[in-house]
C-alpha positions, 0 to 999 in steps of 0.5 A: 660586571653586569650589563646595568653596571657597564652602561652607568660606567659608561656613561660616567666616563663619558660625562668626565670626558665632556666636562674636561672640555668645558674646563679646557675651555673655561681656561683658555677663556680666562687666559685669553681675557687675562692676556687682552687686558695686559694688552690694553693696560701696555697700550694705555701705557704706551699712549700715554693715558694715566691711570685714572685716564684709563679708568675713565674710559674703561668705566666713567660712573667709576671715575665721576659717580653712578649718576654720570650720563656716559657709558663706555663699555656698558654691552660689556660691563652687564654681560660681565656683571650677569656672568661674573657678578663683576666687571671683569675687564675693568678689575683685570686691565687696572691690575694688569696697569698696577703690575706694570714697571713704573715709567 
């Protein structure tokens, strides 16, 4: 093997080894956000909200159409919107309230 050969080899294996982190860390930031919105719905829950009560706060303009004066989340849902070309949170926590036993 010549020495160009070890040097691209090298450096093959070492940019697999840093993109396993970034995969490892793409999971445990999908996991974590997977585990707070099961942890909102069961509080929501817990409180007593309903689930368009939930939506409403989680989202107003969902509730009462783009044109409503308050935000709740706003920071969070364009951060979302930039990152995953959609609210996340909202779409997670909802699905996390529809897994939920009936009460």
């Amino acid at each position: 093997m010549s020495s160009f050969n070890l040097h691209a080899t090298v450096l093959d294996n070492y940019r697999d080894f840093v993109r396993s982190f970034f995969t490892v860390a793409e999971d445990r930031e999908a996991r974590r956000a997977q585990l707070r919105a099961e942890l909102d719905a069961w509080y929501a829950r817990a409180y007593g909200l309903t689930r368009d009560e939930l939506r409403y706060i989680l989202d107003p303009a969902d509730v009462h159409g783009p044109d409503f004066p308050g935000e709740t989340f706003r920071v969070l849902k364009e951060k979302e919107l930039a990152k995953f070309g959609e609210y996340r949170t909202r779409r997670l926590v909802l699905e996390a309230w529809d897994k939920l036993p009936a009460p």
